[in-house]
C-alpha positions as CSV (number, residue, x, y, z in Angstrom):
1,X,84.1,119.3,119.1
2,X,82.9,118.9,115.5
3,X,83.0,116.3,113.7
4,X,85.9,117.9,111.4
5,X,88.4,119.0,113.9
6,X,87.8,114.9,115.3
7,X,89.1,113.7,111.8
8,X,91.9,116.8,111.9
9,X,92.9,115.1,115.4
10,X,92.7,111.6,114.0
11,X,95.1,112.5,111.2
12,X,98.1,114.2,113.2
13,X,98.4,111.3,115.9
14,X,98.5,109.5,112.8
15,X,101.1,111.1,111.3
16,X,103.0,111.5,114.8
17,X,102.3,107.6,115.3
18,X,104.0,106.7,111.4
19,X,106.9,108.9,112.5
20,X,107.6,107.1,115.7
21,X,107.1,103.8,112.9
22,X,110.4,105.3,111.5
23,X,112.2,104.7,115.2
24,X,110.9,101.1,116.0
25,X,112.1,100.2,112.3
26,X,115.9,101.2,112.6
27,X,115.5,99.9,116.7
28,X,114.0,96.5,115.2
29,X,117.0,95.7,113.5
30,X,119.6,95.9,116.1
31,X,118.7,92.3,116.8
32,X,117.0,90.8,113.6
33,X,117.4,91.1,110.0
34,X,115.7,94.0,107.9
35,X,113.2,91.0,105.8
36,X,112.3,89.3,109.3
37,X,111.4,92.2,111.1
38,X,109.4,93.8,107.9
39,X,107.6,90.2,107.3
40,X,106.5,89.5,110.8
41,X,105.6,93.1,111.3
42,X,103.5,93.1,108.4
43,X,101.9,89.4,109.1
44,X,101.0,90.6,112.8
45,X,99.8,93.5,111.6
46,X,97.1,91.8,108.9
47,X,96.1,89.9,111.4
48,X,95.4,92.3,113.5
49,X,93.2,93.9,111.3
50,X,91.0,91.1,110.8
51,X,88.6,91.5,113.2
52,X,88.2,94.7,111.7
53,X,87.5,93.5,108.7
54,X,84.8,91.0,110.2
55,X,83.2,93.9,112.4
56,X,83.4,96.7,109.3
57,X,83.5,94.8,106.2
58,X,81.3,92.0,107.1
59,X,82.8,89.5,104.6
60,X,79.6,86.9,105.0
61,X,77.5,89.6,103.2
62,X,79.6,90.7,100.6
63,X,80.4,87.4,99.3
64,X,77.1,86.2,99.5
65,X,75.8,84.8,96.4
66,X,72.1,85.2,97.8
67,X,72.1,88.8,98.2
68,X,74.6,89.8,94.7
69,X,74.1,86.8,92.5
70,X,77.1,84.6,91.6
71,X,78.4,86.7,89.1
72,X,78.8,89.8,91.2
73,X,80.3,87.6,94.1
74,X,82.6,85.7,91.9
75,X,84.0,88.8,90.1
76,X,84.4,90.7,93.8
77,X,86.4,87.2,94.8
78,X,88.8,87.8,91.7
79,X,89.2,91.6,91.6
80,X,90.1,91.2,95.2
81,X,92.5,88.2,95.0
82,X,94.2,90.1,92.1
83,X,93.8,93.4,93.8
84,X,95.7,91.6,96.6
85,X,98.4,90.0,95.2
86,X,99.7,93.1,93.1
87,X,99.5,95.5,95.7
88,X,100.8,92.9,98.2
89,X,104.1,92.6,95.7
90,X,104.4,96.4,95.4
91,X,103.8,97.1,99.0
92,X,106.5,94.5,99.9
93,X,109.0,96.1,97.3
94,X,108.7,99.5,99.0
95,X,108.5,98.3,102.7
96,X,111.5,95.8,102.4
97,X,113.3,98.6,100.1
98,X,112.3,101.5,103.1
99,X,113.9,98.9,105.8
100,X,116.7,98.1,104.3
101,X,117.5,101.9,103.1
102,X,117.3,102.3,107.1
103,X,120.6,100.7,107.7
104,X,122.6,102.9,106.3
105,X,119.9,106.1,106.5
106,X,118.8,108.0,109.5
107,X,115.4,108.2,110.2
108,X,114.9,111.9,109.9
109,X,116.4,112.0,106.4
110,X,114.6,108.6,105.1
111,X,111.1,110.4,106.4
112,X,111.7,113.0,104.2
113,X,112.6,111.1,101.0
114,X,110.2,108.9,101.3
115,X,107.1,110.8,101.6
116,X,108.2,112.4,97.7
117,X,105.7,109.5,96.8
118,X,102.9,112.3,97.1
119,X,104.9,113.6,94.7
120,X,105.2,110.5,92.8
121,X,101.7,109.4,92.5
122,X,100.6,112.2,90.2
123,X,103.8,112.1,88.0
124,X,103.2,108.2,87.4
125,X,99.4,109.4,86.1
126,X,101.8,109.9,82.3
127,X,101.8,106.8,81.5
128,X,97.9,106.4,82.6
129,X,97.1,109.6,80.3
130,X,97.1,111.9,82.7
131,X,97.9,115.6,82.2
132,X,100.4,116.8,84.8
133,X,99.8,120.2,86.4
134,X,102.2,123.0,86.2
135,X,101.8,122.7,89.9
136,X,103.7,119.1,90.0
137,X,106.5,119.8,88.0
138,X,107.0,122.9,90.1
139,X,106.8,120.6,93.2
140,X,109.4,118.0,91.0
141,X,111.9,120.7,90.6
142,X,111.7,121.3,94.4
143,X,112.0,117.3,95.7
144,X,115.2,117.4,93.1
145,X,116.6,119.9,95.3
146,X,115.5,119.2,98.3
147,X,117.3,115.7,97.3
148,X,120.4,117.3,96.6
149,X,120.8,119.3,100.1
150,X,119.6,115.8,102.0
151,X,122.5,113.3,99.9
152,X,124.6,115.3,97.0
153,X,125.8,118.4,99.0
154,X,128.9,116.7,99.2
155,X,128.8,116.0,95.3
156,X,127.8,112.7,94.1
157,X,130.3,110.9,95.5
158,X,128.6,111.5,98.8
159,X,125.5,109.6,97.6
160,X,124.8,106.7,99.6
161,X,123.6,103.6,98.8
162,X,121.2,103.8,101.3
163,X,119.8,106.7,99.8
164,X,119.1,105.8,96.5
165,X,117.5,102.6,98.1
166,X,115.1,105.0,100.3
167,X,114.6,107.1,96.7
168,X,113.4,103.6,95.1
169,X,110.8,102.9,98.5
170,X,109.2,106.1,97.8
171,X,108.4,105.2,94.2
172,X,107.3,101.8,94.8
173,X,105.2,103.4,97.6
174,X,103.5,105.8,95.1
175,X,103.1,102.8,92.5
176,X,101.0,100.8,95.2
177,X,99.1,103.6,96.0
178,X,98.1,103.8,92.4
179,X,97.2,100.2,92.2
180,X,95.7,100.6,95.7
181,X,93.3,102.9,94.3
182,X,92.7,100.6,91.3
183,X,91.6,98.0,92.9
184,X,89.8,99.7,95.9
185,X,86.1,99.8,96.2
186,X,83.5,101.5,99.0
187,X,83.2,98.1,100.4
188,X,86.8,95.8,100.1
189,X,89.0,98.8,101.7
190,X,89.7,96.9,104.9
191,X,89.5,93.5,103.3
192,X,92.0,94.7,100.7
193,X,94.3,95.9,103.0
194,X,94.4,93.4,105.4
195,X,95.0,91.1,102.2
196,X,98.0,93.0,101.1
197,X,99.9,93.1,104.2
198,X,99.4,89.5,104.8
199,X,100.7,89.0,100.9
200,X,103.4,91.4,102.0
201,X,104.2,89.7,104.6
202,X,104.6,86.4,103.5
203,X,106.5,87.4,100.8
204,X,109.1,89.0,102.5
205,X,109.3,86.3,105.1
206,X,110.5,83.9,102.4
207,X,112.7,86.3,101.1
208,X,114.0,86.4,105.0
209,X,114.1,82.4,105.1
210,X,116.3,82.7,101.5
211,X,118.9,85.3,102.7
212,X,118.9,85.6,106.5
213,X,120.0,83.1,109.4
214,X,117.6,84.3,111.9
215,X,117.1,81.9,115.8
216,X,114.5,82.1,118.1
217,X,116.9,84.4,120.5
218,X,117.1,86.8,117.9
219,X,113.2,86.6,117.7
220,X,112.6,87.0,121.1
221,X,114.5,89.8,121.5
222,X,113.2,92.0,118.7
223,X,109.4,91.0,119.6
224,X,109.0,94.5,121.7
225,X,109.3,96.4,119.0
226,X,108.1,94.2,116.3
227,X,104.4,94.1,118.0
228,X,104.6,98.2,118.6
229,X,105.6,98.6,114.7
230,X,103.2,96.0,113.7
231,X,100.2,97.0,115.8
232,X,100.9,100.8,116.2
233,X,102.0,102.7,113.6
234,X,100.5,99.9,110.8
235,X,97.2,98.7,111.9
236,X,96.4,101.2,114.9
237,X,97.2,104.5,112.4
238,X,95.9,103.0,109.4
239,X,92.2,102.7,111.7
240,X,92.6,106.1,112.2
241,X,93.5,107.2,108.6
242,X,90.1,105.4,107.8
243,X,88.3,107.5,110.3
244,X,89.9,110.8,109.8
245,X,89.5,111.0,105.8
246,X,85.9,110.9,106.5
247,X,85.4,114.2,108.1
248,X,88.4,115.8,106.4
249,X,89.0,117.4,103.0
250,X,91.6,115.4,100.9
251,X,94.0,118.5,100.6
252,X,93.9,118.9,104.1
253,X,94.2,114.8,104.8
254,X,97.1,115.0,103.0
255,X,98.7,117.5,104.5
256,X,98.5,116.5,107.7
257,X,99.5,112.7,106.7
258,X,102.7,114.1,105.0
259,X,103.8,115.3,108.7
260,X,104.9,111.9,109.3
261,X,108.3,113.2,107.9
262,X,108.4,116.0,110.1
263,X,107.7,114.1,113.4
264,X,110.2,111.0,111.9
265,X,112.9,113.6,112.2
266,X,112.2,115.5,115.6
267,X,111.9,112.1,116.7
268,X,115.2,110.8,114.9
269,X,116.9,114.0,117.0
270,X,115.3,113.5,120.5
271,X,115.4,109.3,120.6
272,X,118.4,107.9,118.6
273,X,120.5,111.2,119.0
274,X,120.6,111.5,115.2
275,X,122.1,114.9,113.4
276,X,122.1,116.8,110.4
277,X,123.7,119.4,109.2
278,X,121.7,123.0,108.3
279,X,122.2,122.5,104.2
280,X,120.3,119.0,105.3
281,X,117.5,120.6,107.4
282,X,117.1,123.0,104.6
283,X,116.7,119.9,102.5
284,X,113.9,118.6,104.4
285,X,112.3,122.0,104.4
286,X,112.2,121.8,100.8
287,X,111.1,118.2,100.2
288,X,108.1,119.1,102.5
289,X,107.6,122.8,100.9
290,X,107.3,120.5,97.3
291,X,104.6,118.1,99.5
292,X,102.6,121.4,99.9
293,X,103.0,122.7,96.6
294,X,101.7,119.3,95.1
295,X,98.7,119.4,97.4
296,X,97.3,122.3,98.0
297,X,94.6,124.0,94.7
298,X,95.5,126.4,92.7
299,X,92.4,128.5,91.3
300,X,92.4,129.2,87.6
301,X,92.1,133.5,87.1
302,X,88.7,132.8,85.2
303,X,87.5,130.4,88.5
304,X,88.7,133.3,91.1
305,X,86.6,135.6,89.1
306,X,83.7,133.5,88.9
307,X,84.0,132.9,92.5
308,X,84.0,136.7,93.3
């Protein structure tokens, strides 16, 4: 099997593992809190990817001043202490935001809205300067729509509350990807990720100690499905994101990471019994069709001539 089809694999069981992430999320608040279960998730899951980071990052060597010279090291140490702490914040905004959406959402739908972040993420590029392609406002128009089969075919007094929460997730989730790739370099990926969860984490935690009562029963009984959602869909899938971007095209990576909607709501159907109507299926047809559209390159008449 070549190398590229093994990244291709890697890729969709990722996708089909952040799906299933969707299930143990609603099922982890049947006995806990939304910010407990999100917090300890998130905590477990940072430190489970710390031997990672000893094994692939090798921390000794890339903040030693003996090798890069106290300058280097010392600005490495601050860029990722601030890279930390800002996509910590956001990633706790749009994972707490995503959990608490849940409650009121079902899994297949909040898949769907949430991965319009890939939509997101280039539309945000305005206020960086960034020109926006014809090809994302097409794919902006389409979300909108797709939006309106999912939660407004009822009007907008069928809008949920829920729904606008999920809506919010998705754009904090494209605002930390932006700061993500900010403040990642070659060598602080794993470090930097392993730092933000553990910021998320702790974060939300307090936010859980402010506004929840959670016991040690409560605890106990959600711990199942707190370790799977910690250690499977965050820190197993995330290994095997790292692995399968390197033998797969970025168009393609994309693609097959925005499945993770499609395999939240076949899951959503065949687990928790969820339903949706055909005007909502339709919906999430055209939330994903707008994925495509955003991703996938459009040659320019003068390039397709040049290529021929």
């Amino acid at each position: 099997m070549s190398n590229g089809n093994k990244g291709n694999i890697a890729l969709l069981l990722a996708a089909v593992i952040w799906g299933s992430g969707f299930i143990a999320q609603k099922m982890g608040m049947d006995t806990i809190g939304p910010y407990f279960f999100n917090g300890s998730r998130m905590v477990i899951a940072g430190l489970a990817l710390l031997p990672l980071v000893i094994k692939m990052a090798k921390p000794k060597e890339f903040f030693s001043a003996k090798i890069h010279g106290e300058s280097v090291v010392k600005s490495r140490k601050i860029s990722l202490l601030k890279g930390s702490l800002v996509c910590g914040f956001l990633l706790a905004m749009a994972s707490s935001l995503q959990q608490v959406g849940l409650i009121d959402v079902p899994v297949g739908r909040a898949g769907f809205i949430i991965v319009i972040y890939i939509i997101l993420v280039p539309l945000l590029g305005i206020f960086a300067g960034h020109k926006v392609e014809l090809k994302i406002w097409i794919a902006v128009l389409m979300a909108i729509i797709g939006f309106a089969m999912l939660s407004l075919h009822g009007g907008f007094s069928n809008l949920g509350k829920g729904d606008v929460i999920t809506l919010l997730s998705s754009l904090f989730f494209a605002m930390q990807i932006i700061s993500v790739s900010k403040h990642v370099t070659k060598n602080n990926a794993i470090m930097l990720s392993a730092a933000q969860m553990l910021v998320c984490g702790v974060l939300t935690l307090i936010v859980a100690f402010i506004v929840e009562h959670t016991t040690m029963e409560m605890i106990k009984n959600s711990l199942l499905v707190t370790l799977y959602s910690a250690l499977i869909p965050t820190a197993l899938a995330y290994t095997m994101q790292i692995i399968g971007q390197k033998y797969t095209n970025p168009t393609l990576a994309s693609l097959l990471m925005s499945l993770e909607s499609v395999f939240a709501a076949i899951l959503g159907v065949l687990v928790l019994n969820e339903h949706m109507t055909l005007v909502e299926w339709g919906g999430c047809a055209v939330i994903f069709a707008s994925t495509v559209v955003a991703q996938v390159q459009w040659k320019s008449p003068e390039k397709s001539r040049q290529d021929n």
